[in-house]
C-alpha positions in Angstrom: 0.0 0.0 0.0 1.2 3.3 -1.3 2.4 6.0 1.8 -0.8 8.7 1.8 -0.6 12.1 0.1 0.4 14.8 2.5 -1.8 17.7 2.7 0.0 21.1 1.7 0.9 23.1 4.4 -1.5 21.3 6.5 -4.5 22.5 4.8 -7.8 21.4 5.0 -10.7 22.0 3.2 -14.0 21.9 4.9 -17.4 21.1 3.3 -20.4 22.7 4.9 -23.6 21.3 3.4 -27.1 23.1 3.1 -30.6 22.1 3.8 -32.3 19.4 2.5 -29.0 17.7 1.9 -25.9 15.8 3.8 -22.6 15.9 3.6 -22.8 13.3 0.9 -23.5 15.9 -1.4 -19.9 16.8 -1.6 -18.9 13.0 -2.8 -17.8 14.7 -6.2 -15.6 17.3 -4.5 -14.1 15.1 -2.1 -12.7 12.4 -4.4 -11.2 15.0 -6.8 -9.6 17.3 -3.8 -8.2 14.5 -2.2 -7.1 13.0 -5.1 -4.9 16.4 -5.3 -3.4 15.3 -1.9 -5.3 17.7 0.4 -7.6 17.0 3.7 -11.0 17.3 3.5 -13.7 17.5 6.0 -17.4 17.2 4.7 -19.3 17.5 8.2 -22.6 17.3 9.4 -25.0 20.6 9.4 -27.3 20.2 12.0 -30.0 22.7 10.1 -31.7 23.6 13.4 -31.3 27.0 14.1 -28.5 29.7 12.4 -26.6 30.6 15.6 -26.5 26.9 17.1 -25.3 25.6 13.7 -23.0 28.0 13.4 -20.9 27.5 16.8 -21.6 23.6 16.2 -19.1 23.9 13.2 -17.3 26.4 14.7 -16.5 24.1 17.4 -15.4 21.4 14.9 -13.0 24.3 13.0 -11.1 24.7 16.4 -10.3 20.8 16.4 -7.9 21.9 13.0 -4.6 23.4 13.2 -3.2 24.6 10.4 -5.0 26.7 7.8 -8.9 26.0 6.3 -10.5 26.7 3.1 -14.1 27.0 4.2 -16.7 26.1 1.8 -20.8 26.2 1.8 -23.7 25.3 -0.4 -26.9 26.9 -0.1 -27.9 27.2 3.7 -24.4 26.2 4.6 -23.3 30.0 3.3 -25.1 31.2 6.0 -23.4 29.0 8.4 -19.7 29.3 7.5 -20.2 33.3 7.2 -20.6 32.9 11.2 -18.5 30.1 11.7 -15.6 31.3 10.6 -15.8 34.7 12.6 -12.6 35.3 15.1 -11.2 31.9 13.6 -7.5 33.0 12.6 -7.0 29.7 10.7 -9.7 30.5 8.2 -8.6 31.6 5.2 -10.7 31.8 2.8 -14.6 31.1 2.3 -16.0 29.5 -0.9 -20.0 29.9 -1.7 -21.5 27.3 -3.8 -25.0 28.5 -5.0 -25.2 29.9 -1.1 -26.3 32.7 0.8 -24.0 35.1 2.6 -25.8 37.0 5.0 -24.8 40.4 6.6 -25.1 40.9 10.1 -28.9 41.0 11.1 -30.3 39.3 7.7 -31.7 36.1 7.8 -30.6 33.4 5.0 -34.5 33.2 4.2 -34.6 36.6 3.6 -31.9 36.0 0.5 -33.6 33.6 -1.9 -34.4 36.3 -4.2 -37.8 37.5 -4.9 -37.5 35.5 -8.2 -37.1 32.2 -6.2 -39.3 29.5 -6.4 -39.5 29.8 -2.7 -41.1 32.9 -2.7 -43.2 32.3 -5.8 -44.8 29.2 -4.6 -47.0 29.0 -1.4 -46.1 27.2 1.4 -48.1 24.7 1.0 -46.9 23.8 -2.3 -43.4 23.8 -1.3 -42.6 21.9 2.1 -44.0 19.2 4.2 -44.4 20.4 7.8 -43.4 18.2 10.8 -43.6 18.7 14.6 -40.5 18.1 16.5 -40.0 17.4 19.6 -38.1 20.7 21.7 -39.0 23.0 19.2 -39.3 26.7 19.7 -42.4 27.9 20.2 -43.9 27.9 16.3 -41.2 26.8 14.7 -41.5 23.4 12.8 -39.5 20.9 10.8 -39.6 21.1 6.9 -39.3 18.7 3.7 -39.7 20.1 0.1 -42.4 18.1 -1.7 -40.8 15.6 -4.0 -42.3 18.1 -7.5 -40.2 20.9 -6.2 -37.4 18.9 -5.2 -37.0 17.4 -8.9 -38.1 20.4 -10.7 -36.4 23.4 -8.9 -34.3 22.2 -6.6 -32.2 19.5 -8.6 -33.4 20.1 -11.7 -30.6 19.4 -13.8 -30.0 15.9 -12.4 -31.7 12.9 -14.0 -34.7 12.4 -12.4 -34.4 9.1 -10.7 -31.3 10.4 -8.9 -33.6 13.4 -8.0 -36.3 11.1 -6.2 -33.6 9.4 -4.6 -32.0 12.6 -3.2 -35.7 13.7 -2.2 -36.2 10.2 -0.6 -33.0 10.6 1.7 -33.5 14.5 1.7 -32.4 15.5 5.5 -34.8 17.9 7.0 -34.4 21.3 8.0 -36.0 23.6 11.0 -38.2 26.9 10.3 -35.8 28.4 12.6 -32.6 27.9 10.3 -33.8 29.9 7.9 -35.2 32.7 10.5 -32.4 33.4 13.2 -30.7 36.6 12.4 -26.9 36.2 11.4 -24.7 37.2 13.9 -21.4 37.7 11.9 -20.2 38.2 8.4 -17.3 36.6 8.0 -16.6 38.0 4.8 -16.2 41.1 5.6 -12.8 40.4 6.8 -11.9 36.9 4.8 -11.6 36.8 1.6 -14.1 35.0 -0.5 -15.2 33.2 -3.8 -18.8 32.7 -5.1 -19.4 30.0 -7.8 -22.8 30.9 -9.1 -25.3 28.6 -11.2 -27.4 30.6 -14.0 -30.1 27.6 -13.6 -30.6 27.9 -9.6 -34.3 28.4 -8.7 -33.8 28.3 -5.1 -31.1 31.1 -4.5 -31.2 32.9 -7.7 -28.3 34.0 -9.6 -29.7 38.1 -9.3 -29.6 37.6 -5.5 -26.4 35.4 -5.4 -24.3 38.2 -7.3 -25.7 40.8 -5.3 -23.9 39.0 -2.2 -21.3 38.2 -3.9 -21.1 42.4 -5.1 -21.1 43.5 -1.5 -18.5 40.5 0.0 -16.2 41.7 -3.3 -15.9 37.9 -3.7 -14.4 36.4 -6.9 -17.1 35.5 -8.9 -17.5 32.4 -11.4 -20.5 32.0 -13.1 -21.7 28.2 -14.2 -24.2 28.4 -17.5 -26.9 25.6 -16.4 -26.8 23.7 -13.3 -29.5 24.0 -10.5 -28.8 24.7 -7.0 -27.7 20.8 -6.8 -24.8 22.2 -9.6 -22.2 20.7 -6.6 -23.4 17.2 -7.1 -24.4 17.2 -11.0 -21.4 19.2 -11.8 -18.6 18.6 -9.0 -15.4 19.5 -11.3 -16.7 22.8 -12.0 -17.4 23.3 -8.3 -13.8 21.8 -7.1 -12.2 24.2 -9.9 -13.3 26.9 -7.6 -12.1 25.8 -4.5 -9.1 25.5 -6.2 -9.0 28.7 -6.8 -9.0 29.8 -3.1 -6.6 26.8 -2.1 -3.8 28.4 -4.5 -4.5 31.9 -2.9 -3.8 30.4 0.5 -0.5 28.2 0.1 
């Protein structure tokens, strides 16, 4: 057996996932960045509530030493743009068809008004679920399987879109409602890979983000807001781009 690849500098790049999703949906990034010889860390998003989320994989960031290449899809832009506040060892933050909230805004506030999200009533969009220690009003949600395969992940084939619906993880009210508390990218600098075909965060609100953070901006012609699973090697070409502005 061959000696393993050691990561540069003691990098590591960390996968944050979004809402409806696990950390599986990074499977593409992770075989081609550790095929380059780098660590990488797709962990678990609890997708309970903005702040708790946040220090949950802040918390997991502080177990690293050397320096991290934080990365979010969707929901998970929310999350690493608190995260990585007062964390030294963060270098840069990479959005994947993500939100990136400014202090006080709420990642359901940055869909865009052009989302299906806020064209579509609620009761066309989600399956709602008690759970058990929830705030008062806040419940559990599930996209219906039509949205799922038509907006969501709409450029996958469709029977890997039911499957991804059938596993989809759920995700609380209260994620997408608790007021972000940080903006990382304010002081870390930051790339934004964008997908013209996204329904869920739309490309107008996405570049507006990505205006304001003065990310580096690459825009994807197609996709959906699943572009990091159907299209990994455009999405790892990205974080590439912030690994090679870090060693």
């Amino acid at each position: 057996m061959s000696a393993p690849v050691a990561p540069p500098k003691g990098l590591t790049v960390v996968l944050v996932h979004g809402a409806w999703a696990d950390a599986s949906s990074w499977d593409g990034e992770v075989t081609a960045l550790q095929k380059q010889g780098y660590q990488v860390r797709a962990i678990a998003n609890p997708l309970e509530n903005l702040t708790t989320d946040s220090e949950y994989v802040a918390n997991f960031l502080t177990s690293l030493s050397g320096p991290i290449v934080l990365v979010g899809h969707s929901y998970g832009g929310s999350v690493i743009t608190n995260a990585a506040a007062g964390n030294p060892n963060v270098k840069a933050l990479v959005y994947v068809d993500a939100a990136a909230p400014a202090v006080g805004e709420t990642n359901g506030s940055l869909s865009g008004q052009d989302s299906v999200l806020k064209q579509l009533p609620e009761d066309q969009l989600f399956d709602k679920v008690p759970y058990p220690g929830a705030p008062t009003g806040a419940v559990d949600l599930y996209l219906k399987e039509d949205v799922f395969s038509h907006h969501f992940g709409n450029d996958l084939p469709v029977d890997e879109a039911t499957r991804l619906w059938t596993t989809q993880r759920t995700a609380s009210t209260s994620a997408f409602e608790t007021p972000s508390k940080f903006a990382a990218w304010e002081t870390i600098p930051s790339w934004y890979f964008i997908s013209t075909g996204d329904q869920i965060i739309t490309p107008t609100s996405e570049k507006a983000m990505a205006q304001r953070a003065h990310s580096q901006v690459t825009i994807f012609d197609g996709g959906s807001h699943l572009t990091l699973i159907s299209h990994p090697d455009a999405v790892t070409a990205v974080i590439d781009q912030a690994i090679a502005a870090t060693i």
